[in-house]
C-alpha positions in Angstrom: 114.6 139.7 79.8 116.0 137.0 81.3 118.6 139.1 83.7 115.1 140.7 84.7 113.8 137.4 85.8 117.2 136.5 87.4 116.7 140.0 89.3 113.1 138.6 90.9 113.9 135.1 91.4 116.5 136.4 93.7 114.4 139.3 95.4 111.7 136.8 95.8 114.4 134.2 97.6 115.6 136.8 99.4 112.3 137.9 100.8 111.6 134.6 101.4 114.7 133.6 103.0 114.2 136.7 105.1 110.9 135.5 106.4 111.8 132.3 107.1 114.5 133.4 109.1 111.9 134.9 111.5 110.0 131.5 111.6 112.3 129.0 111.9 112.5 128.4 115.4 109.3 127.1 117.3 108.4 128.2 121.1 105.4 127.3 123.0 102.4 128.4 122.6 102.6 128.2 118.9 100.2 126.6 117.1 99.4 125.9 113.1 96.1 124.8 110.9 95.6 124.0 107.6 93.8 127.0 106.6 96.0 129.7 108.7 99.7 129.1 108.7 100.1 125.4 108.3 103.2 125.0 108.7 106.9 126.3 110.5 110.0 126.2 108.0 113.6 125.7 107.7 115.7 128.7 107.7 116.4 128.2 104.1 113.1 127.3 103.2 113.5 124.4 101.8 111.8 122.2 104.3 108.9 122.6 106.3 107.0 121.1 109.3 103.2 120.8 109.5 100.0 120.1 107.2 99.9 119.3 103.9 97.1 117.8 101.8 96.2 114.1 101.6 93.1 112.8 100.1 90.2 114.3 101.5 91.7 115.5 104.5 95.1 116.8 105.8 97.9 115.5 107.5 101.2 116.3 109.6 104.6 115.8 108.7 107.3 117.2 106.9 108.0 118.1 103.4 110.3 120.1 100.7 108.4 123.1 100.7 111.3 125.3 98.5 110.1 123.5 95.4 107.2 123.3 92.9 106.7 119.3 93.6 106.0 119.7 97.9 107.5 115.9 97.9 106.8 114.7 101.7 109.5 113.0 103.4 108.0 112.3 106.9 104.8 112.0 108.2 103.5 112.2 111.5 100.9 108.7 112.4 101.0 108.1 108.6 98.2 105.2 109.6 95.8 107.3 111.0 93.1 109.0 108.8 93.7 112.5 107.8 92.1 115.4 109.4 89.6 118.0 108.6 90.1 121.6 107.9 89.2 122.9 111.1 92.4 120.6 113.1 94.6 122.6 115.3 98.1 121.1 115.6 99.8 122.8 119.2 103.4 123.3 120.9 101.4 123.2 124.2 103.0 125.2 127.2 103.3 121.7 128.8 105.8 121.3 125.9 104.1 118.6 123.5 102.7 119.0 120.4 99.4 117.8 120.3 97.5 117.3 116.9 93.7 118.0 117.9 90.2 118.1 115.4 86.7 116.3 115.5 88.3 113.1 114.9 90.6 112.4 117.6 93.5 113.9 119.6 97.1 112.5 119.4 100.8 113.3 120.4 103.2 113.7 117.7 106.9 113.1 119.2 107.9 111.8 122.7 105.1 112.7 124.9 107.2 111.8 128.1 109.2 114.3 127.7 108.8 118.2 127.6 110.2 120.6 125.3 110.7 123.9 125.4 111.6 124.9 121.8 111.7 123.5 118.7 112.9 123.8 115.4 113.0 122.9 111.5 116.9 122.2 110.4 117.8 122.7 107.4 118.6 119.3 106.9 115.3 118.3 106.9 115.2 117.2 110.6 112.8 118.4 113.2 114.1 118.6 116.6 112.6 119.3 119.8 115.2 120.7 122.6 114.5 120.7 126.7 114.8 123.4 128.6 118.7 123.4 128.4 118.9 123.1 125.0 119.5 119.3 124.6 117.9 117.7 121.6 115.1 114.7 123.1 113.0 114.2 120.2 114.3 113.9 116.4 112.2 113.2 113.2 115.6 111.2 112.1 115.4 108.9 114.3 111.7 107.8 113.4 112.0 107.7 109.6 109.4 106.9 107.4 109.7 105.7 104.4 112.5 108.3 103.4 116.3 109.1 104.7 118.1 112.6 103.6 121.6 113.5 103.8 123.2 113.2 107.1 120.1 110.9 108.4 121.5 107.4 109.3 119.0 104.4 109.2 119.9 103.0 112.5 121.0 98.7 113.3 117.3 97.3 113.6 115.3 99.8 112.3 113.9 100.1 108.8 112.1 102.1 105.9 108.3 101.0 104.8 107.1 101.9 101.5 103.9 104.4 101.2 100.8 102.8 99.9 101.1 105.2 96.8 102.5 107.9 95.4 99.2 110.4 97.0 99.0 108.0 100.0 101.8 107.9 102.5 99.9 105.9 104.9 102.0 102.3 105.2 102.3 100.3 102.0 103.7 96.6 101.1 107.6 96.6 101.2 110.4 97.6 103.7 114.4 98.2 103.9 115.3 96.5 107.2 119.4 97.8 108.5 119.6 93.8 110.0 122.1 93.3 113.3 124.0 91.1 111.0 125.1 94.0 109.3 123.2 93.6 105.9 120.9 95.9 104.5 118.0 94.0 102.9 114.8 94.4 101.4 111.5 92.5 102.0 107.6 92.5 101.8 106.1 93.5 104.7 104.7 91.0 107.3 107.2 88.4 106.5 110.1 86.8 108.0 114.1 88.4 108.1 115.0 85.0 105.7 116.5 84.7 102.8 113.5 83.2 100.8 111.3 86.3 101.2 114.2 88.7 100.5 114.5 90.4 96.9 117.7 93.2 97.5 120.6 92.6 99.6 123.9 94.5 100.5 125.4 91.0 101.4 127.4 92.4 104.2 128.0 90.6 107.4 129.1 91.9 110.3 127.1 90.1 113.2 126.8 92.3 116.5 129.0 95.3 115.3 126.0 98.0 115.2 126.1 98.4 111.4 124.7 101.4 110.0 123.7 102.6 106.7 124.7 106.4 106.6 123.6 108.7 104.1 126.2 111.3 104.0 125.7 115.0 103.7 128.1 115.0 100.8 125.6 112.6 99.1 127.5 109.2 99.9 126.0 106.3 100.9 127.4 103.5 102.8 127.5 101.1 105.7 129.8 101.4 108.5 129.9 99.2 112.0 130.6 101.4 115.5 134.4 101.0 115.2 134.1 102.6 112.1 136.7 99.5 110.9 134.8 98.1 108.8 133.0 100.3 105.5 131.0 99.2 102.3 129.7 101.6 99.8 126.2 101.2 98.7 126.2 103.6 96.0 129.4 103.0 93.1 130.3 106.9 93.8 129.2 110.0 95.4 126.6 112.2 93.5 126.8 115.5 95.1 126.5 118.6 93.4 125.7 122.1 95.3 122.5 123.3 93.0 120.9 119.8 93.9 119.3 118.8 97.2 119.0 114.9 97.3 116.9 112.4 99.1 116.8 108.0 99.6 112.8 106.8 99.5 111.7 103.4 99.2 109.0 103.8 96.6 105.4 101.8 96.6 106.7 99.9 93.9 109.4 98.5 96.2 112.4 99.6 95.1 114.8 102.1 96.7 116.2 104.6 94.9 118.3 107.6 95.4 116.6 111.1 94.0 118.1 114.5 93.1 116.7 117.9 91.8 118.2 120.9 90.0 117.3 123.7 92.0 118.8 126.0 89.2 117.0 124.5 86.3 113.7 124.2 88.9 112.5 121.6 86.8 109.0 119.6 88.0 110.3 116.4 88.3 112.7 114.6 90.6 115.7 112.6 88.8 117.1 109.1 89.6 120.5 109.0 90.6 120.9 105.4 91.6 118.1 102.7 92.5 118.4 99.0 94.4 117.3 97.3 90.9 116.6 97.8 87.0 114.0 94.9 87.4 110.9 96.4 88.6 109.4 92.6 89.1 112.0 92.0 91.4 110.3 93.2 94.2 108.2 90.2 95.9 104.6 90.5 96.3 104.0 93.4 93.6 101.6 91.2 92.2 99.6 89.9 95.0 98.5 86.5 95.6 98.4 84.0 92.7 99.9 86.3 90.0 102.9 87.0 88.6 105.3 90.1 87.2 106.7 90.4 83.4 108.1 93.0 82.7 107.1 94.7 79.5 109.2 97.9 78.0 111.0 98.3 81.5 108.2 98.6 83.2 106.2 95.8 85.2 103.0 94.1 84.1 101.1 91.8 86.5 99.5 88.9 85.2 96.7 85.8 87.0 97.6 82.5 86.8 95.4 80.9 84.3 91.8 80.3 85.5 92.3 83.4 87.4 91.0 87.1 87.6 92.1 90.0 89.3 90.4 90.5 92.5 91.0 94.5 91.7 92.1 95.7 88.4 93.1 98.7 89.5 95.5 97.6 92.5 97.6 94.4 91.5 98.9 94.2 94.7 95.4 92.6 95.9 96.2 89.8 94.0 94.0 87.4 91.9 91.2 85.0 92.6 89.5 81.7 90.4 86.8 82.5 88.4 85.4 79.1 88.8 85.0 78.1 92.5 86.0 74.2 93.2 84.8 71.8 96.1 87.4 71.6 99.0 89.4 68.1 98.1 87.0 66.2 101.1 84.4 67.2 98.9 85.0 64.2 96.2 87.4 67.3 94.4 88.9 64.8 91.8 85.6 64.3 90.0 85.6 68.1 88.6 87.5 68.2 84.9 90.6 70.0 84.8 93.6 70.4 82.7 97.4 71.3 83.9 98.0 74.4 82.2 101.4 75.6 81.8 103.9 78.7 82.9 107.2 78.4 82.4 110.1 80.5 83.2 108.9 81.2 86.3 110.2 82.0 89.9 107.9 81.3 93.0 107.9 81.1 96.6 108.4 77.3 97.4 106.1 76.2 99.7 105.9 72.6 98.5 104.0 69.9 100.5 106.0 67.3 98.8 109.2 66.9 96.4 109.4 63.9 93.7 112.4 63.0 91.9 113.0 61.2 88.2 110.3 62.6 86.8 109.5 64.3 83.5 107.5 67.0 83.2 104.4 64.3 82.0 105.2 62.4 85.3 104.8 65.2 87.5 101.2 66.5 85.5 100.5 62.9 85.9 101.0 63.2 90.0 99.5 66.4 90.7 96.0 65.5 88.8 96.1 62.4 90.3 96.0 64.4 94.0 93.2 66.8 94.9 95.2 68.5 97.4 98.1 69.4 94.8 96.8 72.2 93.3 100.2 73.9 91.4 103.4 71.4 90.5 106.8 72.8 89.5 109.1 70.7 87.6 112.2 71.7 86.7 115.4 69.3 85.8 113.3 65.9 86.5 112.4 67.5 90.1 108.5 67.7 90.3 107.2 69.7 93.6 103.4 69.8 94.6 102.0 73.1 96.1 98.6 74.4 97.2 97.1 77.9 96.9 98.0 80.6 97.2 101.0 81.2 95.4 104.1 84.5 96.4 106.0 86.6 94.2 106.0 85.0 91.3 107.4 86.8 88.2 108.7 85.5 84.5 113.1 85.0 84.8 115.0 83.3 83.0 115.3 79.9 85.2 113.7 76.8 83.0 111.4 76.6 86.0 107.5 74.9 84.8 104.8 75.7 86.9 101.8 73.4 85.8 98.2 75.2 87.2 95.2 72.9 87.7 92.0 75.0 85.9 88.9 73.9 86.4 86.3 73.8 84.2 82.5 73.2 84.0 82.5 71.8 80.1 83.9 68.3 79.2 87.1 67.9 78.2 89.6 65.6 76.6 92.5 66.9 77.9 92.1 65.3 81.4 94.9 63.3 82.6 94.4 59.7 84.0 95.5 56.6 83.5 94.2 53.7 80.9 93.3 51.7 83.9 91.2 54.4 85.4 89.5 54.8 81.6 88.8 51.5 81.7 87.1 51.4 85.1 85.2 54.4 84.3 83.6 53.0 80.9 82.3 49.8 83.1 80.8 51.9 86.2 79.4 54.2 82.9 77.5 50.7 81.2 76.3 49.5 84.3 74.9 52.6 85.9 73.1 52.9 82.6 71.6 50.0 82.2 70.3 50.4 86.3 68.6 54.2 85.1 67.1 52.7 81.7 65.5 49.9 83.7 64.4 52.2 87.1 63.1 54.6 84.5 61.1 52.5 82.5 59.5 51.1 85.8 58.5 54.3 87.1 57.1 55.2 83.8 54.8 52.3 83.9 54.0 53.2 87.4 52.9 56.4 86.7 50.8 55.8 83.9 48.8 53.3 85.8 48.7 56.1 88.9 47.7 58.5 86.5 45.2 56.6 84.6 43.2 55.2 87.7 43.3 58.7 89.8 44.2 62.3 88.4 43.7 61.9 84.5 40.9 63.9 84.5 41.8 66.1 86.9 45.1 66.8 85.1 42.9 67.2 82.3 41.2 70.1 83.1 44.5 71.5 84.7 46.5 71.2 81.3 43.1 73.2 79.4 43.9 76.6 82.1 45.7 79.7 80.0 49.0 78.5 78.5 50.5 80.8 81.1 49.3 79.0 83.7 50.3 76.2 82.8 54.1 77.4 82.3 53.9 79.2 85.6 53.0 76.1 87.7 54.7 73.5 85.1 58.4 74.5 85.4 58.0 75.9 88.8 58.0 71.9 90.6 60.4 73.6 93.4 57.0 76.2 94.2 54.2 74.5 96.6 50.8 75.2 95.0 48.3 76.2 97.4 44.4 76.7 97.0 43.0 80.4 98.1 40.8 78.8 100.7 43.9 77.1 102.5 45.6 80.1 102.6 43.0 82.1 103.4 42.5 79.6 106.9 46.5 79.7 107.3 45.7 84.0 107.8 43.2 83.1 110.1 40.9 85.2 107.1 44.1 87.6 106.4 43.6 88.8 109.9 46.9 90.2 111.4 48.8 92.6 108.8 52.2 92.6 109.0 53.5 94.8 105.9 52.6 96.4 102.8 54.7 96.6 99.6 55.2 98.5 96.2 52.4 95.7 94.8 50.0 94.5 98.0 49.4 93.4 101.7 51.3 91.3 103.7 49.5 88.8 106.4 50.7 86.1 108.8 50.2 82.6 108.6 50.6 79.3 109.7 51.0 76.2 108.0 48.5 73.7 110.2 50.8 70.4 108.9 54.0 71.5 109.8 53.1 74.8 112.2 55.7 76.9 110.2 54.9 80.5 109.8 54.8 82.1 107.0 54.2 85.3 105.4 51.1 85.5 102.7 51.7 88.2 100.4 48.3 89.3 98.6 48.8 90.9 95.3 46.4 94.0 94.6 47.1 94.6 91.4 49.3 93.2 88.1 52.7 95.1 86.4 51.7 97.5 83.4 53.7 94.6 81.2 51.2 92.2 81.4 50.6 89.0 83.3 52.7 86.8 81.1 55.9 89.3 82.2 54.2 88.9 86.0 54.4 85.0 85.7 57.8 85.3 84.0 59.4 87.7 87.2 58.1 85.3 89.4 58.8 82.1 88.1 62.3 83.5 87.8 62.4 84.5 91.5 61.2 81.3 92.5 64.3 79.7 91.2 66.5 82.1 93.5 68.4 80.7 96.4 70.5 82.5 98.3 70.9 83.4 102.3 70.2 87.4 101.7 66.9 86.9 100.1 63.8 86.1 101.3 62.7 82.7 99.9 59.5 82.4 98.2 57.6 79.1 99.1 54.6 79.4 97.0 52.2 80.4 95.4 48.0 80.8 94.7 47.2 81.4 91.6 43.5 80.1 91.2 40.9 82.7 89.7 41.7 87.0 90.3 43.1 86.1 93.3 47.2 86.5 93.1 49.0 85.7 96.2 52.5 84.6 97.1 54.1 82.6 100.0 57.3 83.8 101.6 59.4 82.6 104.3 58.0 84.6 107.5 61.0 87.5 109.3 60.3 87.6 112.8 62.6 90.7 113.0 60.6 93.1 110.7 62.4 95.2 108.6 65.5 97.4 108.6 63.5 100.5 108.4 62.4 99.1 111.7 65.3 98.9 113.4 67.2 101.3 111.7 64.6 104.3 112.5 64.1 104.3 115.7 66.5 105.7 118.5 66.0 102.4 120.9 66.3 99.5 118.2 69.7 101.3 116.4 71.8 98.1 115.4 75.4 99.1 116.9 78.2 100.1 114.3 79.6 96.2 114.2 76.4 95.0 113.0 75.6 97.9 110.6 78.4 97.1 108.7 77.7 93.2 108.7 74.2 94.2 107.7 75.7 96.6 104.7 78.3 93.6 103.5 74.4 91.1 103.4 72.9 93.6 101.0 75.7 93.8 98.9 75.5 90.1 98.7 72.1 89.7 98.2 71.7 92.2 95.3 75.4 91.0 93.9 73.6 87.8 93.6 70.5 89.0 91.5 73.0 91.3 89.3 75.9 88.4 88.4 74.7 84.9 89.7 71.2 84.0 88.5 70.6 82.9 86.0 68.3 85.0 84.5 69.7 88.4 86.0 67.4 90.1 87.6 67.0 94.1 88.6 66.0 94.7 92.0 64.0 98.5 91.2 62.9 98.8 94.3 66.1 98.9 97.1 64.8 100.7 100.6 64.9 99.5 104.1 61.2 98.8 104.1 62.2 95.6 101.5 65.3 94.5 103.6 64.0 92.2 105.8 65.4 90.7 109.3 65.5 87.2 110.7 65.6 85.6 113.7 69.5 85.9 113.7 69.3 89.8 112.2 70.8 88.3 108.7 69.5 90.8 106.4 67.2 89.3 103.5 66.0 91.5 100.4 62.0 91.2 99.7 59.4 92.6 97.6 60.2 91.1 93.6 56.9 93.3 92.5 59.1 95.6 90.8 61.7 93.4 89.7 62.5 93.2 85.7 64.1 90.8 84.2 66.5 90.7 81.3 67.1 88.3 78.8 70.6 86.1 78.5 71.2 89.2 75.4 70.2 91.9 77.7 72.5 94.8 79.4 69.7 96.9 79.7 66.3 98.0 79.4 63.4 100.3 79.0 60.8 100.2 81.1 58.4 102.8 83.1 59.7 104.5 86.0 59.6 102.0 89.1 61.2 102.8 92.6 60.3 105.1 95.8 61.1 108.3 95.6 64.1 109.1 97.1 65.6 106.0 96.0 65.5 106.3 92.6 68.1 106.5 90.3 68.3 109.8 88.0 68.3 107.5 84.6 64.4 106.4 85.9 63.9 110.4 85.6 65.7 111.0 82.2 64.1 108.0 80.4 67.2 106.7 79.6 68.1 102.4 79.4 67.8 101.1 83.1 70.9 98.9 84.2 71.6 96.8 87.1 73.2 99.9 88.1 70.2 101.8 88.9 69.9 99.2 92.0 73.2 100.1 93.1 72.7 103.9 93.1 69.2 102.9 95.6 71.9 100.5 97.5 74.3 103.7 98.1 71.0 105.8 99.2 70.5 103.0 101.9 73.9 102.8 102.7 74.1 106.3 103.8 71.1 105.6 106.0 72.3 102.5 107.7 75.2 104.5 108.3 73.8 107.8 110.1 70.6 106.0 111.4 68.4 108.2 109.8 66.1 108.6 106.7 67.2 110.2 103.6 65.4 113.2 103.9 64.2 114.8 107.0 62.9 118.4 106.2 62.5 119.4 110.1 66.6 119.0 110.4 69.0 122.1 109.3 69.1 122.6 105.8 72.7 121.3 105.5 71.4 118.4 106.8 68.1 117.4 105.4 68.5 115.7 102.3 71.5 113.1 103.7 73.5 112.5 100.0 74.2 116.5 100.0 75.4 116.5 104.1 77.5 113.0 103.7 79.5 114.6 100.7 80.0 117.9 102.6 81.3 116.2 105.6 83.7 113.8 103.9 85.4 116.7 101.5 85.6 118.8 105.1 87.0 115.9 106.6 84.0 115.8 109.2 82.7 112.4 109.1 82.5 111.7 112.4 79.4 114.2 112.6 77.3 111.5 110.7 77.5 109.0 113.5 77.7 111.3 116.4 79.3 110.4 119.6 79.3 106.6 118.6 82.8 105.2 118.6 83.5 103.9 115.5 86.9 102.8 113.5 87.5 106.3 111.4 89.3 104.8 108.2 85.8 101.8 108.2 83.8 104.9 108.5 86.1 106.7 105.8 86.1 103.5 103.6 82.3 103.1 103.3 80.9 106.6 102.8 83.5 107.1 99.6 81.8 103.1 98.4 78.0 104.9 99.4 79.0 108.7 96.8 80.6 105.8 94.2 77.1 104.3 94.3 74.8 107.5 93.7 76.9 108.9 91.2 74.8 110.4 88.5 76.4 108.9 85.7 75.8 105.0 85.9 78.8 104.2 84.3 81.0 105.9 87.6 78.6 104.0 90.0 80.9 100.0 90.6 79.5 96.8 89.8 77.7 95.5 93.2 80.8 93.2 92.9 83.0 95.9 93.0 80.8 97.3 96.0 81.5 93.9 97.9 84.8 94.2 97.6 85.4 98.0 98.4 83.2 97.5 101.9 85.1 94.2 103.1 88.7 96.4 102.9 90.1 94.2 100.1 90.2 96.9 97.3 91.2 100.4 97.0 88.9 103.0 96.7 89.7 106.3 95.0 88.1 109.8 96.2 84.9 110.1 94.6 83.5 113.2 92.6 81.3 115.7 93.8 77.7 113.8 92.5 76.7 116.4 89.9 73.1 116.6 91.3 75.2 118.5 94.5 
């Protein structure tokens, strides 16, 4: 049985071989997409030129196609987004290959220069030839984030990392080949200094046009252009004949040298060498103001204390405090802190002053005595004072202290200052006391007299209303009361209509004292809950503040008649502006107007106090200002839940078409439900259109089903049209819009989450097909 295998493997390499044979060199006129032939191999077939999947899409470069694991080792514009299905990649007759789809069209290569052949070396190199059969173009000389045997990674030129493992698009670390002959490593975007480097040959040969060569016999070293001077990387050669090899500086920053068995054909690459055994070594793993332990040999990322991750799922975006502080101009020092403590650690210095003599005390003392320092590092009676943010820090074995400053909103006793400064406080403490107890006590009497002589009565008959009245207009003191006849004349007798919502009519006003306008919202009917819940979602909204919702002012609540005071839009409402061909907001402020939302229901969701559930997200309750900042309206849905509350059942609330499937199914409503209604509008701000429109193709009537169909064809460009737009923006916030309108609220992200995934500083994964699809 197994010589019978033996038997087939080699008819089927030999078959292959033979076909290869016929395809390996490239003339033009010859042309490859992803669903025909996609791509021109190597004689042997072990490489091959052309597409291969990424994400959604495809993309161009050049891979080890003679394996199970296609592992790419070059890619063609690896920033640009991939392309769809129906991309044409051509070896013109003008002699340039051209990558063409509904995207875009691009070069690949030299395009000032002509060739007239191709091919795909065995080597892994493509090379382009002219007409007399000199090479002009070579993939080795443009590597990517990979070198294979007989490549050399030229004086000046260096490796950067892929973003991931499925991403090859640019990540966070490179391998620089320095003109001083030393072959280091670094984070991207920084500096060719020693502070900021985490691997290093430690070779110098200044001006000698040092190379790093990796052999074809699987050596590895540096030699200058005299060939006099010669450094091994590598401790010995690893070659072996069943094995092909490659060098790749992975997304976890460290470069390592690979082999696989191409007799065993095993699934899995093997390390043969790498730059470091310390995955924390590599700076900036972590992101901004954390730090890498490593943890059974493999690294862990950790937030300073009083810090979260910005992005669980991508450590690399570093972390953020989860208690925001005044600036230091902003009287900083009064907020409690303690100096929490981290030692053992390594850390870019960055110190805006050094102090000497001190011990560690002494330099906790210093820094929570200064509201600029925000980190200190003492270490061997040397105290250093930093601000935010901190670089690569990660755990060692150095007797290094950093001392954090976490801010908190409860008192504490574990505040340092000095018994001077106690002293000092306790006095300011009696005499500002004694001031209060004597300013109140006057006002008291004041106001009893005031009360007595002209509103007792008054008040009286106020205090006998319905106990819900009373707690309505009682707690509310930030609410302006107004009579029905004032508003009435401030609508010039509800005269000019500007709106209608999910619970009444809209009307402009004017306010005759201070000629403001406003808009008067008259309430038609109650919530099926009850008046007391009615009271409750207003009061509750009436204690809201925040730029991206529309303030309420007031309120009438005298008699049957219900009516609510808002500030007035002068822009109308998205739906507005949003629906109509002539008014269409350009791309730029679409996504500003996206990133408002967000805010404005992120708000409701995680910063009020009493969190509140929208029900009720559509461009008619978006409003626009004067400056087109977007502002959500209409609260006459809204539920609230209590401080013990996740969720909730309730009736089904919402416009259809904007309803989540859990209103449907009768199941617990969540926050959630808004942000599957917030993904339904996002898909409209984006393609300027309703959600459904019957009178389109069926493809494209109901929008959720034509978005998803375009983004897994790779076609997103047709939801925008001709409009030119930045293609990975676009990409980025139609995968956050089918997140949102997942069936299953648990996929859907937290409208924090949501935030973060439209402003670019997350990752965002490929979303499912929506089951409903």
């Amino acid at each position: 049985m197994v010589f019978l295998r033996l038997l087939i493997l080699i008819g089927f390499v030999f078959l292959t071989s033979e076909a290869q044979q016929r395809q390996s060199n490239i003339s033009t006129g010859s042309s490859l997409t992803p669903d025909g032939k996609s791509s021109w191999l190597s004689k042997s077939g072990v490489y091959a030129f052309g597409f291969y999947k990424q994400g959604n899409g495809f993309s161009v470069g050049i891979y080890v196609a003679g394996i199970p694991q296609k592992t790419v080792v070059w890619t063609a514009s690896r920033d640009s987004p991939p392309v769809s299905r129906n991309a044409t990649l051509e070896f013109t007759s003008e002699g340039r290959f051209v990558l063409r789809s509904t995207q875009r069209e691009e070069n690949i290569g030299d395009p000032a220069q002509s060739g007239s052949s191709a091919s795909m070396m065995d080597t892994g190199n493509f090379v382009v030839y002219d007409s007399d059969g000199n090479m002009i173009w070579q993939s080795f000389n443009h590597p990517t984030d990979t070198i294979l045997p007989s490549q050399r990674l030229l004086a000046d030129s260096e490796l950067i990392s892929s973003a991931s493992e499925y991403d090859h698009s640019s990540g966070i670390f490179r391998l620089k080949m320095q003109t001083d002959g030393n072959l280091v490593q670094y984070p991207v975007n920084t500096p060719d200094s020693a502070p900021y480097a985490y691997y290093a040959t430690g070779t110098s040969w200044a001006g000698q046009n040092v190379t790093l060569v990796f052999d074809s016999d699987v050596s590895i070293y540096l030699i200058n252009s005299t060939s006099v001077n010669f450094q091994n990387v590598t401790d010995r050669s690893h070659y072996r004949k069943d094995a092909i090899f490659l060098m790749r500086i992975d997304s976890d920053g460290i470069f390592r040298l690979y082999s696989y068995n191409l007799k065993q054909n095993s699934h899995n690459w093997s390390i043969e060498w790498n730059s470091t055994n310390d995955k924390c070594q590599p700076k900036g793993l972590c992101g901004l103001n954390g730090f890498c332990i490593q943890m059974d040999q493999d690294a862990n990322c950790l937030c300073l204390p009083g810090f979260d991750f910005v992005n669980k799922g991508n450590w690399s975006s570093g972390c953020e405090r989860n208690f925001i502080a005044d600036s230091c101009g902003n009287n900083n020092r009064s907020l409690k802190h303690t100096m929490q403590e981290i030692p053992n650690t390594n850390w870019l210095d960055n110190s805006f002053s050094d102090i000497s003599t001190l011990d560690k005390e002494g330099c906790i003392q210093a820094c929570s005595d200064d509201c600029n320092c925000e980190v200190a590092f003492y270490d061997s009676g040397k105290c250093k004072k930093q601000t935010l943010p901190l670089r690569y820090g990660r755990r060692s074995g150095s007797s290094n202290i950093a001392l954090i400053k976490v801010y908190t909103s409860q008192p504490t006793t574990e505040i340092f200052v000095s018994k001077e400064s106690q002293k000092r406080v306790r006095s300011d403490i009696l005499i500002i006391s004694v001031f209060l107890l004597s300013f109140g006590l006057i006002m008291l009497v004041i106001s009893i007299i005031v009360l007595c002589k002209s509103h007792f009565w008054e008040y009286k008959k106020l205090n006998t209303r319905r106990s819900d009245d009373v707690e309505l207009i009682g707690d509310d003191v930030s609410l302006r009361s107004f009579t029905y006849e004032e508003l009435e004349r401030f609508t010039d007798g509800f005269k000019e209509e500007i709106g209608k919502g999910s619970s009444g009519t809209v009307y402009k006003g004017i306010i005759s004292s201070s000629q403001k306008f406003v808009a008067v919202k008259r309430l038609e009917k109650l919530l099926d809950e009850g008046e007391r819940e009615f009271q409750n979602e207003m009061k509750a909204i009436g204690r809201t503040h925040h730029k991206n919702l529309v303030r309420l002012i007031g309120y009438s609540h005298g008699g049957p008649k219900r009516l609510l005071v808002y500030e007035y839009m002068s822009n109308g409402s998205l739906a507005d502006v949003l629906f109509k061909p002539e008014s269409n907001p350009k791309w730029e402020e679409r996504v500003g107007i996206t990133c408002e939302i967000a805010r404005g229901i992120m708000y409701l969701h995680e910063e009020c106090v009493t969190q509140i559930i929208h029900c009720d997200i559509k461009p008619q309750n978006i409003l626009m200002d004067e400056n087109n900042c977007a502002k959500i309206s209409d609260f006459g849905l809204a539920k609230l839940l209590k401080p013990d509350q996740t969720r909730t059942f309730t009736g089904i609330r919402g416009t259809r078409g904007y309803v989540a499937p859990e209103w449907h199914r009768r199941l617990p409503i969540t926050p959630k439900a808004d942000v599957y209604s917030f993904g339904i509008v996002l898909l409209e701000i984006i393609c300027c259109r309703k959600n459904v429109i019957w009178d389109l193709p069926e493809e494209k009537a109901i929008l959720e089903e034509w978005a998803y169909t375009c983004f897994e064809n790779g076609e997103l460009v047709s939801l925008v049209g001709n409009e030119e737009i930045d293609q990975r923006q676009l990409e980025r916030i139609v995968k956050v819009a089918l997140w949102c309108i997942q069936e299953e609220p648990s996929l859907r992200p937290s409208m924090k989450k949501v935030l973060l995934m439209l402003e670019g500083t997350v990752d965002i994964p490929i979303p499912p097909s929506p089951e409903f699809f």
